[in-house]
N, CA, C and O atoms as CSV, one atom per row, in Angstrom:
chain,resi,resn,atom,element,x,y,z
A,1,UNK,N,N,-19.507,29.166,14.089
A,1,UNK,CA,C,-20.427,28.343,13.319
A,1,UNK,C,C,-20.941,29.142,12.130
A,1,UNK,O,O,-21.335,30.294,12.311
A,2,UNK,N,N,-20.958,28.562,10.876
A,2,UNK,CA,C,-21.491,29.276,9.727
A,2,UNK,C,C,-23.144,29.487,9.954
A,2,UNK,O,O,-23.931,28.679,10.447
A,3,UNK,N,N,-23.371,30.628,9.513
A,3,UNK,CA,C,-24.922,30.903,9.484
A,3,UNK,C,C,-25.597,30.588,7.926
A,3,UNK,O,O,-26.800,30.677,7.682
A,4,UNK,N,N,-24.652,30.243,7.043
A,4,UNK,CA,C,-25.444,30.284,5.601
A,4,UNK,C,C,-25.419,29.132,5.552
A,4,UNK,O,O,-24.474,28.535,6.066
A,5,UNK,N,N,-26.551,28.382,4.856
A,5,UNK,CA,C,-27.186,27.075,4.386
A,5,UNK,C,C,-25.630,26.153,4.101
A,5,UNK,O,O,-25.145,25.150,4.624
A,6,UNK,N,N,-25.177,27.111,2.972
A,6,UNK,CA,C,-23.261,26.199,2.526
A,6,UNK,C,C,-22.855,26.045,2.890
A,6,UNK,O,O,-22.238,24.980,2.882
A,7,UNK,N,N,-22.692,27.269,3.904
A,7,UNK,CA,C,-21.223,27.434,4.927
A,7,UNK,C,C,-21.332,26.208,6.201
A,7,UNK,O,O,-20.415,25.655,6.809
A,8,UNK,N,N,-22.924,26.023,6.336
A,8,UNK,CA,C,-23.096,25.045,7.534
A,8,UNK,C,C,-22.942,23.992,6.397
A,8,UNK,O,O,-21.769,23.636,6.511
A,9,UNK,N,N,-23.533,23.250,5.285
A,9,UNK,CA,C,-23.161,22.138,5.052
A,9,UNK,C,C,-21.696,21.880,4.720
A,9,UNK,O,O,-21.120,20.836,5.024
A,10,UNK,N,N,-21.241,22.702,4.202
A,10,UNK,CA,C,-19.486,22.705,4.179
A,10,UNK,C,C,-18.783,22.298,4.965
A,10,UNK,O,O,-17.747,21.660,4.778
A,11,UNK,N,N,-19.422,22.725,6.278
A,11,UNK,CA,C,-18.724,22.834,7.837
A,11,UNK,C,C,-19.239,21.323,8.172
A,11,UNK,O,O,-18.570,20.593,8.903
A,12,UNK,N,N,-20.553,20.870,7.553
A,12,UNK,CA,C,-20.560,19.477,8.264
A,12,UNK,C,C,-19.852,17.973,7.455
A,12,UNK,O,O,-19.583,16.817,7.782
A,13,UNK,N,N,-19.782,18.727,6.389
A,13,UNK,CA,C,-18.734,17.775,5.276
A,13,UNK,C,C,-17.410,17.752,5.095
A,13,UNK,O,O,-16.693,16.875,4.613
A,14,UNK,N,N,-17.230,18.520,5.413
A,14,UNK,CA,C,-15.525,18.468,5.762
A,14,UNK,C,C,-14.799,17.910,6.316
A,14,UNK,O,O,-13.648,17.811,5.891
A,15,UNK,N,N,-15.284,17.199,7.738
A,15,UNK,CA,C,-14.768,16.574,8.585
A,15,UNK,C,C,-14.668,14.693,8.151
A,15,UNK,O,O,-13.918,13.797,8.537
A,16,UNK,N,N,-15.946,14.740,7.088
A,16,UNK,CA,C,-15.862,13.627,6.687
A,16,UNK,C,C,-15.148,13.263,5.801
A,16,UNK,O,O,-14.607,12.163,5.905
A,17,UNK,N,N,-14.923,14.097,4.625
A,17,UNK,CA,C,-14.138,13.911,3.405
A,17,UNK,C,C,-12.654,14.012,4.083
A,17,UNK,O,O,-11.845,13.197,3.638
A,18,UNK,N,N,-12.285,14.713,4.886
A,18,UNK,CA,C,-10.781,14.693,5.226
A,18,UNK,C,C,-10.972,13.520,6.073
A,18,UNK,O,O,-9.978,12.801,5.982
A,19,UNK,N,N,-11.806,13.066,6.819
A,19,UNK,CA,C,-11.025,11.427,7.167
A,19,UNK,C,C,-11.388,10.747,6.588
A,19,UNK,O,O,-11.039,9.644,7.007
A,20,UNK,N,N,-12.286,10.647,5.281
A,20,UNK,CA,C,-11.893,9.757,4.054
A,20,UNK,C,C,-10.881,9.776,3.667
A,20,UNK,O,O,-10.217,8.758,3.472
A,21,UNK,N,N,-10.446,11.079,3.426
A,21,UNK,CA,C,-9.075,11.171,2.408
A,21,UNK,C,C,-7.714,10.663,3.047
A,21,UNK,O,O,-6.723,10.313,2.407
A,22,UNK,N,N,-7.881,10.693,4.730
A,22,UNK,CA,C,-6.293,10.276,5.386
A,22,UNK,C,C,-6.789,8.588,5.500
A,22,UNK,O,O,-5.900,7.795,5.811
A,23,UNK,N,N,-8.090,8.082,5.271
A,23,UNK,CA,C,-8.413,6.034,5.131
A,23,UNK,C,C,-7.776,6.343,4.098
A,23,UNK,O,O,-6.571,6.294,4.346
A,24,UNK,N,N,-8.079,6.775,2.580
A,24,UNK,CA,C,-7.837,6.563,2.026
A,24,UNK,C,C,-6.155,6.024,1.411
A,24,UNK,O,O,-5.593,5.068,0.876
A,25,UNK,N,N,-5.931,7.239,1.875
A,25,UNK,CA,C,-4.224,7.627,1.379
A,25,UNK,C,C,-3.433,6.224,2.583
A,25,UNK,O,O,-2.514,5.561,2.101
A,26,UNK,N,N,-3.807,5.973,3.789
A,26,UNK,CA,C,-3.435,4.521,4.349
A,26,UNK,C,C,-3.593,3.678,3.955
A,26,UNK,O,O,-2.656,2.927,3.687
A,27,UNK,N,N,-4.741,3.394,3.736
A,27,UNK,CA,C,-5.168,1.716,2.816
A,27,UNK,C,C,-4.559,2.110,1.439
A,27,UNK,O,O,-4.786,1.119,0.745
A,28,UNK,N,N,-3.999,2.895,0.778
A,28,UNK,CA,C,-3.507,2.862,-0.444
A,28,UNK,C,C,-1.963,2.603,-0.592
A,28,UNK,O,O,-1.355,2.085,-1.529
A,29,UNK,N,N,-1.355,3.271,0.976
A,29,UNK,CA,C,0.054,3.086,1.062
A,29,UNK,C,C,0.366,1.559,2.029
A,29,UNK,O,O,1.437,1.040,2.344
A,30,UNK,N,N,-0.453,1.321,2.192
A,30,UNK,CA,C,-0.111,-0.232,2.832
A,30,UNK,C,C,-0.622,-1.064,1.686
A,30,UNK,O,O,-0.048,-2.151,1.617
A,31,UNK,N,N,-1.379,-0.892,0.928
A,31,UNK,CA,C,-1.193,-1.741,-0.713
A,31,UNK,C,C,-0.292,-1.898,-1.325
A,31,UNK,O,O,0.083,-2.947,-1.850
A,32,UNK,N,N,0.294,-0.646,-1.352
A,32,UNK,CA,C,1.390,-0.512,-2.269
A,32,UNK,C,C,2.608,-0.903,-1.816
A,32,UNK,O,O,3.405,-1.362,-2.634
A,33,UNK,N,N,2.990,-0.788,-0.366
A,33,UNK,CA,C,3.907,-1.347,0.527
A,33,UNK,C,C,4.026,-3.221,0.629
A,33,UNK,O,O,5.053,-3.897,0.696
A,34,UNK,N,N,2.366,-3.751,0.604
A,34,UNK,CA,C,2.154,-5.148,0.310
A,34,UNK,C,C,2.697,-5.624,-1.172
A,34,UNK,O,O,3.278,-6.694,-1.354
A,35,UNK,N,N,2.444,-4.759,-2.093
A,35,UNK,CA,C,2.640,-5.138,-3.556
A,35,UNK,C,C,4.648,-5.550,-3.609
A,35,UNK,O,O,5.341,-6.567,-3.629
A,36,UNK,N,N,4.876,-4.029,-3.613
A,36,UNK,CA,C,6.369,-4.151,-3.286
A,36,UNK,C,C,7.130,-4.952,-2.592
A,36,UNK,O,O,8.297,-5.103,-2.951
A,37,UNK,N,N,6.652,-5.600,-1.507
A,37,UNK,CA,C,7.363,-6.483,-0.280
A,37,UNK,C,C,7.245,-7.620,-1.396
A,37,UNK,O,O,8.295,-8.160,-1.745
A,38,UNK,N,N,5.427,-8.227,-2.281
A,38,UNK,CA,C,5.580,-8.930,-2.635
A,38,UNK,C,C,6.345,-9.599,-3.657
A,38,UNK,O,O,6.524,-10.814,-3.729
A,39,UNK,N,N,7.089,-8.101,-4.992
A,39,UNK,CA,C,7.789,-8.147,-5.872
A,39,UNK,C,C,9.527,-8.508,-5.216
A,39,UNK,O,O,10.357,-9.337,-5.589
A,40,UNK,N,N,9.564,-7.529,-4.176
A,40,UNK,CA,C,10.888,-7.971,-3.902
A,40,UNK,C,C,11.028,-9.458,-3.100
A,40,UNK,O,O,12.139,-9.985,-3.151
A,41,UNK,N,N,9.915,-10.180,-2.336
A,41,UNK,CA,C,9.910,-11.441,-2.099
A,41,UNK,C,C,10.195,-12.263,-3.133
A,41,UNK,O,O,10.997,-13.192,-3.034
A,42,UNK,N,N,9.381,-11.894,-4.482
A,42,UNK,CA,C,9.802,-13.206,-5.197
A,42,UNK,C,C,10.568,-13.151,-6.372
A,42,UNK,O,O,10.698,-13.959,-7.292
A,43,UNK,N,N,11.245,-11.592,-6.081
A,43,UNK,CA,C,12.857,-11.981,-6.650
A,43,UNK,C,C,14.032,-12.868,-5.656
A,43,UNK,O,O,14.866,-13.672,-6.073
A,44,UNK,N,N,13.844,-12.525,-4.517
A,44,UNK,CA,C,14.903,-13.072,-3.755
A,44,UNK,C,C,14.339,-14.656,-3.630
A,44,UNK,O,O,15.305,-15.262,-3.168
A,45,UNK,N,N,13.252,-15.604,-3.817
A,45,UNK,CA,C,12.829,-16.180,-4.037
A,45,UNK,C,C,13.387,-16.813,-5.484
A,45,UNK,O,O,14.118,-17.777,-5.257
A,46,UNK,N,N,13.263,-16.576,-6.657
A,46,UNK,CA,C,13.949,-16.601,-7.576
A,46,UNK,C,C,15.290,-17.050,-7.386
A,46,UNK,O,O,15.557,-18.229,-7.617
A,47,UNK,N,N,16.281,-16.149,-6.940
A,47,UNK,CA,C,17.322,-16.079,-6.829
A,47,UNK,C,C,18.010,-17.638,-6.098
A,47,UNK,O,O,18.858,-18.423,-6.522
A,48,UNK,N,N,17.162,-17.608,-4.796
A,48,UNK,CA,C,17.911,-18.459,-4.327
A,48,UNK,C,C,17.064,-20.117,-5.064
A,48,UNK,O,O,17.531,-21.256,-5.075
A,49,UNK,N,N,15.835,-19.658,-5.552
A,49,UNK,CA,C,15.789,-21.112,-6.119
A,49,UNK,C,C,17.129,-21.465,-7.341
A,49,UNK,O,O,17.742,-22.523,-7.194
A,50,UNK,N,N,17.505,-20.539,-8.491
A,50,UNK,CA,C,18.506,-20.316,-9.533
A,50,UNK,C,C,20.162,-20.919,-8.320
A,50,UNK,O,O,21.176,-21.534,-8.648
A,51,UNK,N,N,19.733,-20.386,-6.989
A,51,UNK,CA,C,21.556,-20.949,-6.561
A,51,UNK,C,C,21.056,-21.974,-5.876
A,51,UNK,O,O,21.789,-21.964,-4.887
A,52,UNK,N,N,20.377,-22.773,-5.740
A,52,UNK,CA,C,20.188,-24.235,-5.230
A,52,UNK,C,C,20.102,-24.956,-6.557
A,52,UNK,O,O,20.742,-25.952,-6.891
A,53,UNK,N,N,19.399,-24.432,-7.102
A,53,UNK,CA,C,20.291,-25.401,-8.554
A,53,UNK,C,C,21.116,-25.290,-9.125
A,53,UNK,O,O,21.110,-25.843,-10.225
A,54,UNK,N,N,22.002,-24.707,-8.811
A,54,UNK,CA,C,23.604,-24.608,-9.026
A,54,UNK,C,C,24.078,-25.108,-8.878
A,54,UNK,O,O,24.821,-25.696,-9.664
A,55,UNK,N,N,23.924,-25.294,-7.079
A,55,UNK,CA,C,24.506,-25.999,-6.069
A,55,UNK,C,C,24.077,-27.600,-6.338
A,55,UNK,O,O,24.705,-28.558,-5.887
A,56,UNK,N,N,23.036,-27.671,-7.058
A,56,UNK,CA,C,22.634,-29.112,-7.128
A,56,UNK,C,C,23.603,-29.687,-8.058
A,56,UNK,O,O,24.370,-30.597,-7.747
A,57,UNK,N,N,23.522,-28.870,-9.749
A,57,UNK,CA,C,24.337,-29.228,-10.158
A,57,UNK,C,C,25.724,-29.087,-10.371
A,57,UNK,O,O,26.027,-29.594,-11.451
A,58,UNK,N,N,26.689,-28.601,-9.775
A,58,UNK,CA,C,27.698,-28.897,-9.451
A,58,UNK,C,C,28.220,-29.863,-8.163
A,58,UNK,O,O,29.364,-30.034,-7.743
A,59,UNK,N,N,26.839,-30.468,-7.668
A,59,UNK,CA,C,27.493,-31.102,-6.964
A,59,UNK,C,C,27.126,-32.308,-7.259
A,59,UNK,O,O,27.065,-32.993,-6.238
A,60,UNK,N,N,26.802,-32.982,-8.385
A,60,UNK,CA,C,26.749,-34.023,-9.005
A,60,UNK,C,C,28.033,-34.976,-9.380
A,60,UNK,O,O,27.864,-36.017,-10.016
């Protein structure tokens, strides 16, 4: 246990800022994982709306 005024508040802040920092860095990589899923959803979205109307019109 630290005996100096810092060394003890250091010692009692630390524990908090590092499990801020591992919420943090999770809720930031499951954002970014949501964002991405959502970009590549609505290309393939895209896509198949562009080949159903293809399919529509060629089959006229």
């Amino acid at each position: 246990m630290p005996e100096t005024f810092w060394g003890a508040a250091l010692f009692a802040v630390t524990p908090t800022i590092v499990v801020g920092l591992i919420f943090w860095f999770a809720v930031r990589s499951l954002l970014r994982a949501d964002r991405t899923e959502r970009t590549v959803y609505s290309q393939i979205e895209a896509e198949e709306r562009a080949r159903a109307e293809a399919e529509e019109r060629s089959g006229r």
